[in-house]
C-alpha positions as CSV (number, residue, x, y, z in Angstrom):
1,X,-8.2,30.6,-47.0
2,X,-10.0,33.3,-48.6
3,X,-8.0,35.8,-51.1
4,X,-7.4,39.3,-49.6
5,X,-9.4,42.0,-52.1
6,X,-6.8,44.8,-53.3
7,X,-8.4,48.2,-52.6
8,X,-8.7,48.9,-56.8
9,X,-11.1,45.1,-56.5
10,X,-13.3,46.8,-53.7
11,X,-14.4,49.3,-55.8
12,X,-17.7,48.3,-57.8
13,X,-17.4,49.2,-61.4
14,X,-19.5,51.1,-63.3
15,X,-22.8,49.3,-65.3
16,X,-22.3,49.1,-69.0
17,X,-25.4,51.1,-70.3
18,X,-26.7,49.0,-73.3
19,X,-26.6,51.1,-76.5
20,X,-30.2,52.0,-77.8
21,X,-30.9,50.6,-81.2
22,X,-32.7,52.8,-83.5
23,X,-35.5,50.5,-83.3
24,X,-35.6,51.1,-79.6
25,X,-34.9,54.8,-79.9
26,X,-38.0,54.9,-82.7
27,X,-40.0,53.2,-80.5
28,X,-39.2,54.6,-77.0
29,X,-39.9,58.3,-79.6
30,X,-43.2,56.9,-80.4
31,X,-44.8,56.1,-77.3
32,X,-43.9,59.5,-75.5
33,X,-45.5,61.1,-78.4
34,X,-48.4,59.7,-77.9
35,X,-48.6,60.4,-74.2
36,X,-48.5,63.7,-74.8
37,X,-51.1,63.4,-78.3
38,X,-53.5,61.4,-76.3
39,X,-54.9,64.1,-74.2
40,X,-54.9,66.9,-76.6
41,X,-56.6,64.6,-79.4
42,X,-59.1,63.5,-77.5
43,X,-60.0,67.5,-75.8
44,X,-60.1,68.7,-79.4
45,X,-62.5,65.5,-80.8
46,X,-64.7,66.4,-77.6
47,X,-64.9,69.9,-78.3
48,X,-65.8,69.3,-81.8
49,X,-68.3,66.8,-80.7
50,X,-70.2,69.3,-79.0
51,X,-70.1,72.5,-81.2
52,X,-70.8,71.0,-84.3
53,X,-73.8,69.0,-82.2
54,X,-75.5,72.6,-81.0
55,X,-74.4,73.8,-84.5
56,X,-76.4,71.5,-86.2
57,X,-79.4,72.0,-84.2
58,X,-79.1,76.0,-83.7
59,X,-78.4,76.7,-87.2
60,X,-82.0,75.3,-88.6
61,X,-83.8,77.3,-86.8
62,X,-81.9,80.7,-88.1
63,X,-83.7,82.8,-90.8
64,X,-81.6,83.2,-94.0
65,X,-80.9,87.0,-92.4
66,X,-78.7,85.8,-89.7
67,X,-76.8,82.7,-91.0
68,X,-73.5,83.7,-92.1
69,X,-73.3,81.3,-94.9
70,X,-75.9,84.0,-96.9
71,X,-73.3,86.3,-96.9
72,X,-70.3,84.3,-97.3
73,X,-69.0,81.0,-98.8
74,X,-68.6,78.8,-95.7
75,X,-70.5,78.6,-92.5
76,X,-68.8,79.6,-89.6
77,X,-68.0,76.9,-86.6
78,X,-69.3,78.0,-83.6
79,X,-72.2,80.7,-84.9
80,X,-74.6,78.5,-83.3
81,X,-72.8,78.4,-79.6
82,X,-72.4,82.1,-79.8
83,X,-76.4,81.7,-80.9
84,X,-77.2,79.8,-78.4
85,X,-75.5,81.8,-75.2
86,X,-76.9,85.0,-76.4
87,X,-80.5,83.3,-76.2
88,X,-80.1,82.0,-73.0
89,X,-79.0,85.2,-71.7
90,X,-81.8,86.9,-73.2
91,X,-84.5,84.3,-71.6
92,X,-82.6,85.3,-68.1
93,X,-83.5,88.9,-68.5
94,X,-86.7,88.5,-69.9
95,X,-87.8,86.2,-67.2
96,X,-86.3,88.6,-64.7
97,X,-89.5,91.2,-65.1
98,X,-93.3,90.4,-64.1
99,X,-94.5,89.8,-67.7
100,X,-91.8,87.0,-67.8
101,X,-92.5,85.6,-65.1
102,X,-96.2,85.3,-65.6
103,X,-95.2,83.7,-69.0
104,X,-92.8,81.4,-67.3
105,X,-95.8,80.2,-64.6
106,X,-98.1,80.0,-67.6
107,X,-95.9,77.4,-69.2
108,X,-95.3,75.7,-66.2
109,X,-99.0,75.0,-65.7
110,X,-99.4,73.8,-69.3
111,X,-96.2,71.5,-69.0
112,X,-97.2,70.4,-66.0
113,X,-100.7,68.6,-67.0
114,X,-99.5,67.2,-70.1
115,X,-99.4,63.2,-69.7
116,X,-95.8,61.6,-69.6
117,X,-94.3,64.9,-70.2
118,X,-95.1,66.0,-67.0
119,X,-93.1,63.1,-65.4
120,X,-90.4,64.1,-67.6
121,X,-90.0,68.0,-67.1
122,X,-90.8,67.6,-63.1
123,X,-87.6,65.7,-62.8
124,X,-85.5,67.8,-64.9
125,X,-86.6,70.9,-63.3
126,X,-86.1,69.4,-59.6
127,X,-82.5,68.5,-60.5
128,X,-81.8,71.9,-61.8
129,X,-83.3,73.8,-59.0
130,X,-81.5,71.6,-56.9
131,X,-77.9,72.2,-58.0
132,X,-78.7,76.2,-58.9
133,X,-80.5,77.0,-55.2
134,X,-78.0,74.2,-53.1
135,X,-74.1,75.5,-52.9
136,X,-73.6,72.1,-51.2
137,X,-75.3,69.8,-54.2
138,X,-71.9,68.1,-54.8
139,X,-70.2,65.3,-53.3
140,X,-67.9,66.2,-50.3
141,X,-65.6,63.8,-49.9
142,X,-64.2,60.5,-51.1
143,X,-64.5,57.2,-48.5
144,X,-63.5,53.2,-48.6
145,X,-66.4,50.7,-48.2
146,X,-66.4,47.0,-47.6
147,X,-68.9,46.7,-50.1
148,X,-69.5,43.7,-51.8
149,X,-68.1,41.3,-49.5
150,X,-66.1,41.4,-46.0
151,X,-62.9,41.8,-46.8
152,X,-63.4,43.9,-50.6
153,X,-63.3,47.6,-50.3
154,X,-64.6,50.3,-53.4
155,X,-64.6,53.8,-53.7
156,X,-67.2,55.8,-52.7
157,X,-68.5,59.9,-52.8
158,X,-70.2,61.3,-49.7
159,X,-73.4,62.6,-51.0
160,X,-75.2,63.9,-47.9
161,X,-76.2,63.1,-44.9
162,X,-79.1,60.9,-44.0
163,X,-82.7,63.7,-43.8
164,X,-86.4,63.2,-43.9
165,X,-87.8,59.8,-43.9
166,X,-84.6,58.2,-44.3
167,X,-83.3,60.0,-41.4
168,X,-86.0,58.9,-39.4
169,X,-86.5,55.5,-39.9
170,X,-82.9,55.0,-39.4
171,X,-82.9,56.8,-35.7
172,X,-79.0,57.2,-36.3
173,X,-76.8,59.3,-38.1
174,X,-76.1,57.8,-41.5
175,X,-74.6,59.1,-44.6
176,X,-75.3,58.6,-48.3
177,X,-72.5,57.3,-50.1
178,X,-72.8,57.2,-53.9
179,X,-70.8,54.1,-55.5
180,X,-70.1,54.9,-59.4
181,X,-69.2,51.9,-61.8
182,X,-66.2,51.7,-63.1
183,X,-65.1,53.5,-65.8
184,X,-68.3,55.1,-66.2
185,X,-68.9,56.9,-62.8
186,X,-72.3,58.4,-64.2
187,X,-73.5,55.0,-63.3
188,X,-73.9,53.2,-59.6
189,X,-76.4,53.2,-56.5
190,X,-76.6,54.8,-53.7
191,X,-76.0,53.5,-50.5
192,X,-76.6,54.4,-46.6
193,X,-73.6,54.0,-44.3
194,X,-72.9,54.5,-40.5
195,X,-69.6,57.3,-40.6
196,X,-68.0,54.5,-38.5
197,X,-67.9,52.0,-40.9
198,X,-66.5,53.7,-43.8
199,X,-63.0,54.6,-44.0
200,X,-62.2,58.1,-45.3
201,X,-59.4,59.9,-47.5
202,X,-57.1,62.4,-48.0
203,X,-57.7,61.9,-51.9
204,X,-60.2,64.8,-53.7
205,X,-63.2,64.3,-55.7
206,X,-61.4,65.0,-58.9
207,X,-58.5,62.0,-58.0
208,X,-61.0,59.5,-57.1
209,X,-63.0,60.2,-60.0
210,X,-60.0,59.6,-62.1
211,X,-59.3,56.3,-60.5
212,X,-62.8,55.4,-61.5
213,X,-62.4,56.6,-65.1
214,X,-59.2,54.7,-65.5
215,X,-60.0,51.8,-63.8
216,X,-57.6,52.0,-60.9
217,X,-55.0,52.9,-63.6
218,X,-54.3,56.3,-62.7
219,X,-53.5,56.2,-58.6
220,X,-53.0,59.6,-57.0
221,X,-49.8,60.5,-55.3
222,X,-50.4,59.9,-51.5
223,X,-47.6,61.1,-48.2
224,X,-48.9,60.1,-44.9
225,X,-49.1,62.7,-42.4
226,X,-46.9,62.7,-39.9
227,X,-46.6,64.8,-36.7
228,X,-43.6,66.5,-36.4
229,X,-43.6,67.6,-33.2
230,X,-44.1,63.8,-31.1
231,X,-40.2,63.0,-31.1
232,X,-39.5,66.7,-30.4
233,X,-39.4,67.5,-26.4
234,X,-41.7,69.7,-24.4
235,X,-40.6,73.1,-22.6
236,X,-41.6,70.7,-19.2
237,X,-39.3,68.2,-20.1
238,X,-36.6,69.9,-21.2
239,X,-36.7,72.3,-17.7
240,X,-37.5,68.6,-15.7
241,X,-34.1,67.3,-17.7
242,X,-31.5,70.1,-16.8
243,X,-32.6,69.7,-12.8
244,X,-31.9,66.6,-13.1
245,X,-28.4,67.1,-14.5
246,X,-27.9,69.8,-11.7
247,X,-28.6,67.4,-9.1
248,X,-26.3,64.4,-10.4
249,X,-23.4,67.2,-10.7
250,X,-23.7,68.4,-7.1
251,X,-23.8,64.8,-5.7
C-alpha cells in the first residue's frame, strides 16, 4: 500500500544553484571576453595587413615633395591608400577622353603581344570586365548536392546557368554549381547539375559562406515555413457549414 503524498510533498522544490567559484567566475569572465576580442582583433590585424601592404609599395614610388615624412617626424598610416585612390580616380577620368583612350588601346596592343604576359593580363582583364559589365556575375543562391557519394550531401553556390557549348552539348537545362573547400571557399570545382537533382535553401550566400569558413561550426538559424491559412476554413465552407446546421435544426 502506497503512502498518500501530503499536498506540501507534491510540490517540487526548487534546484540548489551551485555557488560559482572564483575560479569558475574567472574563467567563465575570460572566455566571453574573448568572444567578443576575437572579431575585433582579428578586423583590426586585417586592416593593418592591408594598409601598411599598399603603404609600403605606394610610398617608394613618391618624390621627397609629397611624402609627409620630409616635413614631419613620422610617416603617416594610410598616405599611401589616400595615394593610391586619388590615382585611380585620376586614370578613370583620363581614360574617359579620346587621347586616353587611344593611350589605353595603345597599351593594350603592346600587352597583348608580349609572350606569357599576354596569357596573364587576358585573364585578368576578362574577369574584370566580367564582374564590372555583368550585374548578375555573383552567385545566386545556395543548394544541397549528393556529391561525393549517394547518400553525402555538400554545399554548393549557383553560378549560372548552363550557355554556349556547354548548353548545347547537354541538350537540357543544367546549372553550374560552384563547390568551395572547406574553410577556404576560394578553392573548389565547378560542377553541372540538372535543377532536379539539387536540393535548394532558404539560407543566403553570406550564411553558407560562413558555414564553409567555419567548417560547419557556425549554422545559420532556420524556421520552416508554414502556411497559415491550411487549418483555417474557406468562405465556401464556412456558408456550406451553417446550411447544414439550419437543416438538422428544422428536422
Amino acid at each position: 500500500m502506497t503512502k498518500r503524498m501530503r499536498p506540501d510533498e507534491m510540490i517540487p522544490k526548487p534546484r540548489k544553484v551551485k555557488k560559482l567559484g572564483l575560479f569558475g567566475w574567472l574563467r567563465g569572465r575570460f572566455f566571453a571576453g574573448m568572444v567578443i576580442a576575437a572579431p575585433l582583433a582579428a578586423t583590426f590585424f586585417i586592416l593593418q595587413f592591408l594598409i601598411t601592404f599598399i603603404d609600403d609599395r605606394v610610398r617608394p614610388l613618391l618624390p621627397p615633395l609629397l611624402k609627409p615624412e620630409t616635413y614631419t617626424n613620422y610617416a603617416i598610416p594610410g598616405f599611401g591608400v589616400v595615394v593610391l585612390m586619388i590615382a585611380l580616380i585620376f586614370l578613370g577620368a583620363v581614360t574617359a577622353n579620346l587621347i586616353g583612350r587611344s593611350l589605353l588601346a595603345t597599351t593594350d596592343r603592346i600587352l597583348s603581344n608580349i609572350p606569357i604576359v599576354k596569357n596573364v593580363y587576358a585573364a585578368i582583364k576578362q574577369l574584370t570586365e566580367v564582374l564590372s559589365n555583368n550585374q548578375q556575375a555573383s552567385f545566386d543562391r545556395v543548394v544541397l548536392i549528393e556529391y561525393p557519394k549517394v547518400g553525402s550531401w555538400c554545399i554548393g553556390f549557383v553560378a549560372s546557368d548552363a550557355a554556349g557549348e556547354i548548353s548545347a552539348r547537354l541538350k537540357e537545362d543544367f546549372i553550374g554549381v560552384f563547390v568551395p573547400t572547406t574553410p577556404n571557399p576560394t578553392s573548389g570545382f565547378l560542377i553541372y547539375l540538372d535543377p532536379a537533382e539539387c536540393i535548394e535553401m532558404d539560407m543566403t550566400v553570406e550564411e553558407g559562406a560562413k558555414m564553409i569558413l567555419t567548417a560547419g561550426l557556425v549554422v545559420p538559424d532556420y524556421i520552416p515555413k508554414t502556411d497559415g491559412a491550411e487549418n483555417v476554413p474557406s468562405v465556401t465552407e464556412a456558408e456550406i457549414g451553417t446550411e447544414e446546421l439550419a437543416e438538422n435544426s428544422q428536422g
